[in-house]
N, C-alpha and C positions, 0 to 999 in steps of 0.2 A: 707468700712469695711475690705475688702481684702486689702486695702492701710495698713493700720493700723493692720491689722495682719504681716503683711509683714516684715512694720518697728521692729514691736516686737520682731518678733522670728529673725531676722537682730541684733535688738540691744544685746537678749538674747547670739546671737551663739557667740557675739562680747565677752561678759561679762566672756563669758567660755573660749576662748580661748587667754583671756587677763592673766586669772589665769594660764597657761603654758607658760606664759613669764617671768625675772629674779624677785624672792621673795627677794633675799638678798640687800641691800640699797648701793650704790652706792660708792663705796671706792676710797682714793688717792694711786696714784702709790706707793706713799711712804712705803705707809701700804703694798700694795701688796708686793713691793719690800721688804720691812721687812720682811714678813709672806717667801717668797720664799729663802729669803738668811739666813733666820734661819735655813729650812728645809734643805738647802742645808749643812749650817753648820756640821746640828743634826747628818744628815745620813753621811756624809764624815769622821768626826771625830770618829763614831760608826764602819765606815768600816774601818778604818784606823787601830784603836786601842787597837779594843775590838771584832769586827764581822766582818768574814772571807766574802767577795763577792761571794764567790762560797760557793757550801753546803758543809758542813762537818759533818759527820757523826761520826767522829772520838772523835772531845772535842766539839760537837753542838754550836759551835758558828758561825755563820754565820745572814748571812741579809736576811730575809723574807719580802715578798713581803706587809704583812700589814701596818710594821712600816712604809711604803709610806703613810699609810693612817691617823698612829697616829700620822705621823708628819702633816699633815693639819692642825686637830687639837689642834696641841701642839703651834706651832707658829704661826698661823692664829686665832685661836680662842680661846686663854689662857684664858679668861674671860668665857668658859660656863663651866656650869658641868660637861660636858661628857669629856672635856680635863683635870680634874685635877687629880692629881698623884695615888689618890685610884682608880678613874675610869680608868684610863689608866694602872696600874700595874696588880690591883684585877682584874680588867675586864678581860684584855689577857690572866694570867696566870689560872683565873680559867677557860674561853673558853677552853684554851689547855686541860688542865686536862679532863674538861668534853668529850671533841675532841676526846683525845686520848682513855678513857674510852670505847667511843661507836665505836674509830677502833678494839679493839679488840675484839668487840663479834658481831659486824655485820660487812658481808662479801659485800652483797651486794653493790656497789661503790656507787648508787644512792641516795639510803635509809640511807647510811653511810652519806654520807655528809648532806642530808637533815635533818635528825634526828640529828647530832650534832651540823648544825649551829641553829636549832628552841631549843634544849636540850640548847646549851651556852647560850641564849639570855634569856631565864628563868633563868638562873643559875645566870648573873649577873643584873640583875633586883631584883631578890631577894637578892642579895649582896650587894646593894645599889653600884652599881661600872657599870654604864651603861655605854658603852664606842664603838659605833660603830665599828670601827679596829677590835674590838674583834668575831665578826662575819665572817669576814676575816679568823682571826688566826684558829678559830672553822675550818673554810671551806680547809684551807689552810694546817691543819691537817691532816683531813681527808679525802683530798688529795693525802698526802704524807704517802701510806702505809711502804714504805721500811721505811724511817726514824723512824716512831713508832714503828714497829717493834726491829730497832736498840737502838733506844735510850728511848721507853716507855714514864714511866711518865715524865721522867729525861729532857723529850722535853718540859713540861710547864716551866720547869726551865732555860734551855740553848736550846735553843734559846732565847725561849719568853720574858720568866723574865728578865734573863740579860740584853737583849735589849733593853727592855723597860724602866727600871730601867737610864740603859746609857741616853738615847734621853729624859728621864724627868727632868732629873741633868743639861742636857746641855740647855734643854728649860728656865729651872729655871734662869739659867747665865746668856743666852741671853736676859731673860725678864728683868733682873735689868739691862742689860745692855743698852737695848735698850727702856729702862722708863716704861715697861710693867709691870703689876704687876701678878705674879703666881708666886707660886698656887694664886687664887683669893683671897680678904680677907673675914674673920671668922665674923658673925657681932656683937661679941662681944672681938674682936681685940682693945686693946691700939689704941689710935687716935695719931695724927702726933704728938702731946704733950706728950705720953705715958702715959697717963692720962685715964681712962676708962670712958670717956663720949664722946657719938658718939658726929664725926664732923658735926659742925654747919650746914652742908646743909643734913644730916641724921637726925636731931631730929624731929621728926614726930610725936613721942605720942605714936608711935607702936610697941608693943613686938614684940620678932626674931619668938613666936608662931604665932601671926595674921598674919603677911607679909610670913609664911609659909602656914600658910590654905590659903592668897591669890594664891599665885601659885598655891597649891595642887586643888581650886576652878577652876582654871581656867587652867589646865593641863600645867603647865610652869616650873613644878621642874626640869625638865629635860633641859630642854633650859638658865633658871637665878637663880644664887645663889641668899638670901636671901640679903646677902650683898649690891651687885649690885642694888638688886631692890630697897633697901633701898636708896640706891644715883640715881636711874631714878627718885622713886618719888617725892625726897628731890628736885632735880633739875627741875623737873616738877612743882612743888610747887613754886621754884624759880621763875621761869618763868610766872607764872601765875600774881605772885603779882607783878611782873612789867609790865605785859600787863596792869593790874589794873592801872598801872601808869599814861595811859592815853601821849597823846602827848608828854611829859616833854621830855626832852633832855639837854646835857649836860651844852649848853650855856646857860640855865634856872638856874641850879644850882652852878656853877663853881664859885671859888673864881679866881678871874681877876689881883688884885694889888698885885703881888706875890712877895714875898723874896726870891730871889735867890743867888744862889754861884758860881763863877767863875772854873775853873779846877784848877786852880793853888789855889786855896785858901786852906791857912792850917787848919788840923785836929780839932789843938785848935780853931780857927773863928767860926768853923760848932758848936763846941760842946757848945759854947756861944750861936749861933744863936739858938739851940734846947734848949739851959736852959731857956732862955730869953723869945724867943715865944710859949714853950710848943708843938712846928709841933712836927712830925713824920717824915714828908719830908721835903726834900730840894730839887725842881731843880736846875740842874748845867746846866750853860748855856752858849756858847761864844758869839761870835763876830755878833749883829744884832739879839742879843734874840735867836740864833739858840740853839735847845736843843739839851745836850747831854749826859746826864744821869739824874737820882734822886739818892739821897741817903735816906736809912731808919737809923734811931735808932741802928738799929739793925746789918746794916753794920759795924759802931764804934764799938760795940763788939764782932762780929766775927772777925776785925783785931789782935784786942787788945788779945783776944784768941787765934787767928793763932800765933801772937809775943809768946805769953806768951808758948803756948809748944815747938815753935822752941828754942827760946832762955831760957829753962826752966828756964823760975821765973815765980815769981808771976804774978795771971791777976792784981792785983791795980797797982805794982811795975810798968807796962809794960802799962797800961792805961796813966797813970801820965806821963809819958815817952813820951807815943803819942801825949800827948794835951802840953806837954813842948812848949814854943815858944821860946825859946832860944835855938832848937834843931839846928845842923849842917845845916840837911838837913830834913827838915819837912814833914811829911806824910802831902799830898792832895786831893781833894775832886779828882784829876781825879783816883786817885788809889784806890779807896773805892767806887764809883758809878755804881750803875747797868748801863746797856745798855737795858739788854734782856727784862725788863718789860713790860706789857702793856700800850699802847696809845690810846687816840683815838678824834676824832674829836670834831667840837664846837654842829655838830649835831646829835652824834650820841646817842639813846634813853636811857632812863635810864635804859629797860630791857636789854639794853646791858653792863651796867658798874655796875649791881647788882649781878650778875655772878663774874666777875673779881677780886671782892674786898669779896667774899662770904666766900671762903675757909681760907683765914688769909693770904695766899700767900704776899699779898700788902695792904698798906694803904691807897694807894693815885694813882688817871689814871690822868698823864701829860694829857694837850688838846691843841693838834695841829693844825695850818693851815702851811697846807706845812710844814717847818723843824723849822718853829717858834714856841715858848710857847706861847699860849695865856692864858694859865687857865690851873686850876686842880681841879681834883674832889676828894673830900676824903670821910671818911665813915660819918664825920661828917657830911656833905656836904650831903649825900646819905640820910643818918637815919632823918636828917632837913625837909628833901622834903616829905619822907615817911610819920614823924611825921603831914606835915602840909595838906599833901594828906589824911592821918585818918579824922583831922579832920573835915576837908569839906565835906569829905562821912559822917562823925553825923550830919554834918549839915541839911547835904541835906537830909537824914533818919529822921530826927525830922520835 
């Protein structure tokens, strides 16, 4: 009995003290490295150009020690609530405000600070602008008697506002520039098509109201936009119906006796081969089947567009141009094929190539062994399998 009490309160102290070890899921340096060299950016080009290193008391512009902390969130974790531009503007400036409010009628240092950072954190809670930093700036405030004194309310404005305002303009930059999306998206944001029908791995069935009472149900408004949660579940969903898939994998469903294009084969050849066979794709291949790009559809008219606003004419005028075979010097399948697409193997499962083809990105995953083409998978190829996976689960249901 003592053995077995033992083990328990053993397994119990284990259980507890597994909870104070890392909650956050495990990141590539990449990401770190992005998240660090944005903040580095934010706060450098903030001190540079706009906010003095040292305090100034004089035009309040200088660097407070918070923005350290709304840069975490700005370039480390653009995707949650508390980092986007109301919460991180609204948030700060009304901290300050309330901050500076309760320097001036309470003396006491201790009660000062204490009462303004619990006073800001109601303040922006009810402002819907929840924004940790902002606790900080409260504290950070009320802190700094001389400067409120000197500078009043004029301090939620310069320092804070300005500040914050700078490092959310440059998060914004850095997120497009570095594929990030912020602000996050609205979940009734135009889709990649600008077209208002949520993207294909969004359609769920569920108003922007129910995927909000879920959060609000499960205390997570503050953690995921509505947006996001919309694409975890969408993708969760994804995911499940190709677990459902069962074994299958690619060399199940792949087309094997493929048409393929050479690198040097002209524009005109491709655009025959797409009339002729109705693909989407082509791979292009050299010497021993080795692959080395695909072409879509849709490459032939992004050139044909790129021609047409360089050389302002028309797109037909400058289409017809490209497929000419009596040109000089002929556009080629190597000048027009992706590289960067996805690949993947003869075994790799269907839940993995239902992802890759989900968002419209691609039509078709080349299938490789080693650097050779053996196969491709396309959507038709996908929706066949799916189709003939349904109906064996009625079968087997009946």
């Amino acid at each position: 009995m003592k053995k077995h009490t033992c083990r328990y309160l053993e397994g119990l102290a284990l259980s507890h003290l597994s909870s104070f070890g890392p909650a956050v899921a495990k990141s590539s340096p990449i990401e770190a490295l992005r998240a660090g060299l944005g903040a580095f950016i934010g706060l450098a080009l903030a001190g540079a150009f706009v906010l003095a290193p040292a305090v100034d008391l004089t035009l309040g512009l200088y660097l407070v020690a918070p923005f350290g902390a709304s840069s975490v969130l700005l370039f480390a974790v653009p995707n949650s609530p508390l980092a986007q531009p109301w919460s991180a503007i609204v948030g700060n400036v009304v901290a300050a405000l309330v901050s500076v409010a309760v320097s001036l009628v309470v003396q006491d240092p201790v009660l000062r600070i204490a009462l303004a950072v619990g006073l800001a954190i109601t303040a922006i809670i009810l402002c819907r602008a929840l924004h940790p930093p902002a606790g900080a700036v409260a504290m950070t405030v009320a802190m700094s008697p001389e400067a409120v004194q000197e500078l009043g309310f004029y301090f939620a404005l310069m320092p804070i506002g300005i500040g914050t305002v700078v490092l959310v303009f440059i998060a914004i930059v850095y997120g497009r520039m570095t594929g990030r999306h912020y602000p996050f998206r609205q979940f009734n944001d135009p889709n990649s098509h600008g077209t208002q029908d949520p993207e294909p791995i969004e359609r769920l069935g569920l108003s922007e109201a129910e995927l909000t009472d879920i959060l609000d149900r499960y205390k997570q408004s503050f953690n995921l936009g509505v947006e996001d949660l919309a694409r975890l579940l969408g993708a969760a969903e994804m995911q499940a119906v190709a677990a459902r898939s069962g074994p299958t994998v690619a060399d199940d469903i792949m087309s094997r006796n493929l048409i393929t294009v050479e690198p040097n084969t002209p524009l005109a050849e491709i655009a025959a081969l797409f009339r002729r066979h109705r693909f989407t794709a082509l791979p292009v291949v050299g010497d021993e089947n080795r692959f080395l790009g695909v072409i879509f559809q849709i490459h032939l008219i992004d050139r044909a567009r790129e021609d047409s606003l360089r050389l302002n004419r028309g797109f037909g005028k400058t289409m017809r141009q490209l497929l000419d075979r009596g040109r000089d010097i002929p556009v080629q399948a190597a000048d027009i094929m992706s590289v960067a697409g996805p690949c993947a193997t003869a075994d790799t499962p269907l839940s993995a190539l239902l992802p890759q083809m989900a968002d419209g990105a691609v039509d078709a995953v080349p299938i490789l062994e080693q650097d050779q083409l053996v196969g491709i998978v396309t959507r038709t190829d996908l929706i066949s399998a799916l189709a003939r996976q349904s109906l064996e689960n009625q079968r087997i249901d009946l």
